[in-house]
C-alpha positions as CSV (number, residue, x, y, z in Angstrom):
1,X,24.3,103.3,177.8
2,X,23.2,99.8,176.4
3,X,22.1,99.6,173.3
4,X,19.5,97.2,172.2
5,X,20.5,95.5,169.1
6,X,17.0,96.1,167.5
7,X,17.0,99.6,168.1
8,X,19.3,100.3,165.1
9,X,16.4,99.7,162.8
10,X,14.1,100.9,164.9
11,X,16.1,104.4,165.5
12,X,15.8,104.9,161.6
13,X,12.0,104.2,161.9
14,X,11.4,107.0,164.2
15,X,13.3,109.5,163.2
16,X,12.4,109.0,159.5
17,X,8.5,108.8,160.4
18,X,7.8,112.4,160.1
19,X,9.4,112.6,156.7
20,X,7.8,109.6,155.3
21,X,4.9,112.3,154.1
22,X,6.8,115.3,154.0
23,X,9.9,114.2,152.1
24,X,13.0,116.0,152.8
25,X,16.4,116.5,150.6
26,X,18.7,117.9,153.2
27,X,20.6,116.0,155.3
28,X,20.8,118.7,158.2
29,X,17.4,118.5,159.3
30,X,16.2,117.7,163.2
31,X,16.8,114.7,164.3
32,X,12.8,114.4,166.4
33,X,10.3,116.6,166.7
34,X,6.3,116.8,167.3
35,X,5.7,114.0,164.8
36,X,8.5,111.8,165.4
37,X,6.8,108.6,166.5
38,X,7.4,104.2,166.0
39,X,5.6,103.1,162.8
40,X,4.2,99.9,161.9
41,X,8.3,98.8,161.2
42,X,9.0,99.4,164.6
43,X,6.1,97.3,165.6
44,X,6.4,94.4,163.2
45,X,10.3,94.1,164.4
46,X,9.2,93.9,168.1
47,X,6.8,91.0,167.1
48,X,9.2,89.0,165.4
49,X,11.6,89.3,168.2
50,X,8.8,88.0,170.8
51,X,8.1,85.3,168.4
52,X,11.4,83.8,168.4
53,X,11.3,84.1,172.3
54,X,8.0,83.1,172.8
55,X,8.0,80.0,170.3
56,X,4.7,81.6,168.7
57,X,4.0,81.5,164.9
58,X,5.4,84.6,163.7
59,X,1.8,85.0,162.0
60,X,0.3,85.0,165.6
61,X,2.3,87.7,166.9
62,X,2.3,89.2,163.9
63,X,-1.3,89.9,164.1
64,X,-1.2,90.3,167.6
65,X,1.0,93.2,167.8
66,X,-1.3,94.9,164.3
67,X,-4.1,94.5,166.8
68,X,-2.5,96.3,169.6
69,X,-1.0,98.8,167.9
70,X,-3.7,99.3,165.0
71,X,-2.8,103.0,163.7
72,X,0.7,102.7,162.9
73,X,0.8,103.1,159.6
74,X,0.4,99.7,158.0
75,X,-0.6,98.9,154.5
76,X,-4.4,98.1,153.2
77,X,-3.4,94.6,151.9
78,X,-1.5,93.8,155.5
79,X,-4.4,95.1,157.6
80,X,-6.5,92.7,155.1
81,X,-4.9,90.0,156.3
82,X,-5.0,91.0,160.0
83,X,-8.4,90.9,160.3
84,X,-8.6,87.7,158.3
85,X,-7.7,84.1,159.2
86,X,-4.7,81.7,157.1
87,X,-2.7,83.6,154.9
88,X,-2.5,85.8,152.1
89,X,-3.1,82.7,149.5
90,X,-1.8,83.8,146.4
91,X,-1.0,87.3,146.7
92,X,1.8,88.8,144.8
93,X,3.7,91.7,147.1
94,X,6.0,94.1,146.0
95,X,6.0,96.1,149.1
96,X,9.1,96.0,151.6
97,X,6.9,95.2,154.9
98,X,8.2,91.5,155.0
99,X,12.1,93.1,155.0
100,X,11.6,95.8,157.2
101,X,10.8,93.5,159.9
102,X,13.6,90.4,159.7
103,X,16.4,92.1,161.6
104,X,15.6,89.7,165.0
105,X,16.3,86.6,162.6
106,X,19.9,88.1,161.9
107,X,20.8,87.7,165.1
108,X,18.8,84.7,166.2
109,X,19.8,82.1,163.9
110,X,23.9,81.1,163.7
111,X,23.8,80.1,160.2
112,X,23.2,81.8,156.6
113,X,21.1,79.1,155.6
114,X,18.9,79.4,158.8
115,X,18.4,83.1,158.4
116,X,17.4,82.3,155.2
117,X,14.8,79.6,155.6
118,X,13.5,81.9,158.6
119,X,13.4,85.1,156.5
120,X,11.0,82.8,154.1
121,X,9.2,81.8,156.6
122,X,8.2,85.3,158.4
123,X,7.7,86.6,154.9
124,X,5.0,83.4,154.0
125,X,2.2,84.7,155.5
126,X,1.8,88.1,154.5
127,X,4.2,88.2,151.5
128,X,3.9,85.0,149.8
129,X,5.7,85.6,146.5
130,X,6.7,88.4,144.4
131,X,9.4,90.8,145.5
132,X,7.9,91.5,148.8
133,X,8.7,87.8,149.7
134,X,12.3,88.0,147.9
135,X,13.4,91.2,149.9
136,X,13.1,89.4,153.5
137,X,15.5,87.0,152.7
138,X,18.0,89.3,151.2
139,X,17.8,92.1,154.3
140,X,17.8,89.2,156.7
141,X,21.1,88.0,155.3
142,X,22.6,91.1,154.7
143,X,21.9,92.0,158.1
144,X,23.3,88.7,159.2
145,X,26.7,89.4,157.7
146,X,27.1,92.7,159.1
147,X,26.6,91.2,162.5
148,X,28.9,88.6,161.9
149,X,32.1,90.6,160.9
150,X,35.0,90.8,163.2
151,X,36.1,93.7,165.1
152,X,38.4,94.8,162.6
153,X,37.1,94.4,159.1
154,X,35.4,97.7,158.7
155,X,35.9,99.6,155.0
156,X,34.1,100.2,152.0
157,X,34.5,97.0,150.4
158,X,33.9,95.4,153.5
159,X,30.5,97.4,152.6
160,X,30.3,95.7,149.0
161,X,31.0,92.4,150.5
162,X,28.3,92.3,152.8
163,X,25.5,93.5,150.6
164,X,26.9,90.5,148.8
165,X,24.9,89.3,145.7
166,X,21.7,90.3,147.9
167,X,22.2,94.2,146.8
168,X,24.2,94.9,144.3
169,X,25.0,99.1,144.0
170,X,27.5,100.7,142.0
171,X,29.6,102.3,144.5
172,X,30.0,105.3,142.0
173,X,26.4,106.3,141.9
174,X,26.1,109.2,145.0
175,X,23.5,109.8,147.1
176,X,22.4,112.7,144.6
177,X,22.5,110.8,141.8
178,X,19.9,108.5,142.7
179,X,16.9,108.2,140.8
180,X,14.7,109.8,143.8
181,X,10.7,109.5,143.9
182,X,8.4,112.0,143.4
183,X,5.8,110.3,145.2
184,X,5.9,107.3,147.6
185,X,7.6,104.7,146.8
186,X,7.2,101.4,148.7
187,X,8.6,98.7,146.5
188,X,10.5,96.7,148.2
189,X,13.7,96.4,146.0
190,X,13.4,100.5,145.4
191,X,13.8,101.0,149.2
192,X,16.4,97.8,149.7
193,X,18.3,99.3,147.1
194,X,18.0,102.8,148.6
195,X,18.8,101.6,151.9
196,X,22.2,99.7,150.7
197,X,23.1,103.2,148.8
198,X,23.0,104.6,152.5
199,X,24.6,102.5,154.4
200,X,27.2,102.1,151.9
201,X,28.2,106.3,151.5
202,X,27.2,106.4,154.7
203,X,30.4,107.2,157.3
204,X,28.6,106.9,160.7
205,X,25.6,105.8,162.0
206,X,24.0,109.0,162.4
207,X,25.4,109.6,158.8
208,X,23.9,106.6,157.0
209,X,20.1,107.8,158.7
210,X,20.7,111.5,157.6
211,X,21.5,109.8,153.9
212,X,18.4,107.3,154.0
213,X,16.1,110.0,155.0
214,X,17.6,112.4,152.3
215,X,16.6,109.8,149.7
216,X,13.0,110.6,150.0
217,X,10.6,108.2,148.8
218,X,9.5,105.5,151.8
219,X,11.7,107.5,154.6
220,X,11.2,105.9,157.5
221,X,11.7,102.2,155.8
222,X,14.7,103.4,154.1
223,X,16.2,104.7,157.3
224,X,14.7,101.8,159.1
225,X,16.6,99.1,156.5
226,X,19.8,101.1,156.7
227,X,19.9,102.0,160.3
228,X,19.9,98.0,160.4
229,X,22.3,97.2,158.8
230,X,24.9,100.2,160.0
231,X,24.2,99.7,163.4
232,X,26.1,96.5,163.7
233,X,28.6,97.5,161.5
234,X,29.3,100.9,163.7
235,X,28.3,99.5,167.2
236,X,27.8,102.9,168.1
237,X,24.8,105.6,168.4
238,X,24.9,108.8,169.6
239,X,23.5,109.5,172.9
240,X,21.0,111.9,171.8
241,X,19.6,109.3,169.4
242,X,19.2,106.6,172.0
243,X,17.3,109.1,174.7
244,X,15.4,110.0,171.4
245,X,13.9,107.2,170.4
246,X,13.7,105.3,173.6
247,X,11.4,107.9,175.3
248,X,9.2,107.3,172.3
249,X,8.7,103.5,172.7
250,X,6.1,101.8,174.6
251,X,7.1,100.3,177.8
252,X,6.2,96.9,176.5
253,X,8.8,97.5,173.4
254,X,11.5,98.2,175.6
255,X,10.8,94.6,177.6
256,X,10.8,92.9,174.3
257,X,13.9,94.8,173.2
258,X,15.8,94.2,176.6
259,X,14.9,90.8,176.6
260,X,16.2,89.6,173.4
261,X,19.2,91.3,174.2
262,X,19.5,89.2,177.8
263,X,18.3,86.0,175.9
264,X,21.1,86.7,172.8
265,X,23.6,86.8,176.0
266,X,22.8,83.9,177.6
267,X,22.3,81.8,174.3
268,X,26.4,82.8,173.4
269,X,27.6,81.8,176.6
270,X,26.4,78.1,176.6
């Protein structure tokens, strides 16, 4: 079983998307079920990906993949700008959509500062300035550690050191004690924060989604976010997770995903 790189995020997306509506506070719930499908995180992550492979404006693809795939769930504002041409101009974000969507640059770029500059970049567009914008660079980087710790440094305050200065948590606060949302909640530091919380208590893959979703709030983003950033820090997911989520993604997701894995590969062995 090889495991796309992406598909960490995108597991969270899936399996948090029917819950996204329908909060839930357990952690023992089903993993998929009727309504278990990709939403627009999935989708955004996938065009990100083919941007960096393709050489294409990330705007391009961006609004290319909205296009395609025009009911999953994306904001009013974002769908504004799909249909519209330029940028969002001065448009001040709060929303997490620009984060949700940088995981491809953590593993694209070799650098901190190039994951940075290219987490601002994907962001511009749609996310120009506000916390919105803020929140891409500080996923992409967190992400970008986790990916780039060695095979044995794996703890809690290997954790604390990779959310870095990006997310800070007090590792005291449990999952229960959260301030949890009554009603949806997309800003973007509520579900970074929220994210970190998980993947931080979290003590397996599986573990860290189960906490995310539990969170309520913006499920599938939080368990998107968190999925993320455990995935590389794990480098494992259950079998019934993969079959799970795979079976539910376009045939033209897979491609992308597959690819970027294959391209990652070759890249590392020049």
């Amino acid at each position: 079983m090889k495991v796309p790189v992406l598909l960490g995020g995108i597991a969270g997306d899936v399996i948090g998307s029917k819950y996204e509506s329908f909060n839930t506070r357990r952690t023992d719930f089903r993993l998929f079920g009727r309504w278990s499908r990709f939403t627009d995180d999935t989708v955004l992550t996938v065009a990100i990906a083919d941007a960096l492979m393709s050489g294409v404006p990330y705007e391009v693809r961006l609004r290319e993949y909205a296009l395609r795939y025009p009911d999953a769930g994306y904001g009013d504002m974002f769908m504004a700008w799909v249909h519209q041409k330029g940028t969002a101009g001065d448009v001040v974000s709060y929303a997490a959509g620009a984060a949700m969507r940088v995981p491809p640059l953590a593993y694209w770029f070799n650098s901190m500062e190039e994951v940075s500059a290219a987490a601002d970049a994907s962001a511009l567009a749609t996310h120009p300035s506000g916390e919105g914008f803020v929140s891409a660079g500080q996923m992409a980087r967190i992400v970008y550690r986790v990916r780039s710790l060695g095979s044995g440094e794996r703890s809690q305050s290997t954790k604390l050191q990779v959310l870095g200065k990006d997310v800070v948590i007090d590792p005291s606060v449990s999952i229960s004690q959260l301030n949890r949302p009554h009603d949806m909640v997309f800003r973007a530091s509520t579900v970074l924060s929220h994210a970190a919380y998980a993947f931080y208590h979290g003590t397996a893959y599986e573990d860290v989604l189960r906490l995310a979703i539990s969170i309520g709030g913006d499920s599938d983003t939080i368990a998107c976010m968190a999925g993320a950033m455990a995935y590389p820090f794990y480098r494992d997911m259950p079998e019934d997770i993969y079959s799970g989520v795979m079976e539910r993604l376009p045939s033209d997701f897979v491609t992308v995903l597959n690819r970027f894995d294959n391209t990652l590969q070759a890249r590392s062995s020049k």
